[in-house]
DRENDO-1510 file (C-alpha; in Angstrom, 1 decimal, always signed):
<recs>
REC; n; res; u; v; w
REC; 1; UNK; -2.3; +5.6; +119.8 .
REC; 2; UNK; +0.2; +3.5; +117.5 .
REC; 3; UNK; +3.3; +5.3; +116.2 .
REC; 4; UNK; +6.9; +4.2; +116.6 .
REC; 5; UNK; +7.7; +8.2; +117.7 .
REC; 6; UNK; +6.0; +8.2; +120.9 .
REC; 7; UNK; +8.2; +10.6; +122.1 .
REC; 8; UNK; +6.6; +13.1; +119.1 .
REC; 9; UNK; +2.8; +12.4; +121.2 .
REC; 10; UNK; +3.6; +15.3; +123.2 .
REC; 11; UNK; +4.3; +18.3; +120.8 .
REC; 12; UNK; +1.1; +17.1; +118.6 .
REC; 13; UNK; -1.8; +19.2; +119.3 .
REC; 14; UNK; -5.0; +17.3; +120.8 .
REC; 15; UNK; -7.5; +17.4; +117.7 .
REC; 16; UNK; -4.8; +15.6; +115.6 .
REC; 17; UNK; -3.6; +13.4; +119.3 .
REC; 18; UNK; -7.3; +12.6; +119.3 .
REC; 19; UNK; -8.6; +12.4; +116.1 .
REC; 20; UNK; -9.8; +8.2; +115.3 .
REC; 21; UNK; -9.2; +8.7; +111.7 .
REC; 22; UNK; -5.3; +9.2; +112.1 .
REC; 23; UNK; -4.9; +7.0; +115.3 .
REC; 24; UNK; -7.1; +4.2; +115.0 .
REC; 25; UNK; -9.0; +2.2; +118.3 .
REC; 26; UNK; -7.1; -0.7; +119.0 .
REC; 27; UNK; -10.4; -2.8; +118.2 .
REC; 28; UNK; -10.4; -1.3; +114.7 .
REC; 29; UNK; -6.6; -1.9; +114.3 .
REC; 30; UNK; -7.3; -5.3; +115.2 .
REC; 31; UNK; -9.4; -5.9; +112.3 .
REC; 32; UNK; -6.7; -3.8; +110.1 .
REC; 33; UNK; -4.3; -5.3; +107.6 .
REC; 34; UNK; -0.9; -3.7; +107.7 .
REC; 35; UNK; +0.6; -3.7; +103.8 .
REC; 36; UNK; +3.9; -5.6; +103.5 .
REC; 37; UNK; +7.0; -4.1; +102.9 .
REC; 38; UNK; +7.9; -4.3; +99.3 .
REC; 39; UNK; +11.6; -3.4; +99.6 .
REC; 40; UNK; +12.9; -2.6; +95.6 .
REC; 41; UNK; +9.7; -4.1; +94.6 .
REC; 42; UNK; +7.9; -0.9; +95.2 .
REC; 43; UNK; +9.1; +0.7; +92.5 .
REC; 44; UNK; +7.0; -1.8; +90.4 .
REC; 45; UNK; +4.3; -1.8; +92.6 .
REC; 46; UNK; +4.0; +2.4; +92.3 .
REC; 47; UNK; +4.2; +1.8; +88.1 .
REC; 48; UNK; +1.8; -0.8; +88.0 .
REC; 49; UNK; -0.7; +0.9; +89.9 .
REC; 50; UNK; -0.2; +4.8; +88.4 .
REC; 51; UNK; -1.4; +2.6; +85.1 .
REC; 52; UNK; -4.6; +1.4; +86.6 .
REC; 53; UNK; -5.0; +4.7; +87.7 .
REC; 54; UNK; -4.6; +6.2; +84.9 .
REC; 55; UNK; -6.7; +3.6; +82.4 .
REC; 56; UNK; -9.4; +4.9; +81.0 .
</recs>
């Protein structure tokens, strides 16, 4: 498991503790990218991307 509240492992129940979609395998999260923290360019980031969204 990855999570920087490891002291929140216990009170979660063991089909979430357990489930690979929500805590990857470390070989998987290996090959994962982790996004880059935009700081106050996320606001643009959000905008921008609602429009592609919403293009028709």
């Amino acid at each position: 498991m990855f999570c920087p509240n490891t002291g929140s492992y216990p009170l979660l129940g063991p089909d979430l503790r357990d489930n690979p979609a929500v805590f990857l395998s470390p070989e998987l999260r290996a090959k994962s990218e982790i996004p880059a923290d935009l700081g106050a360019a996320n606001a643009l980031y959000v905008r921008i991307w609602d429009e592609i969204k919403a293009a028709k």
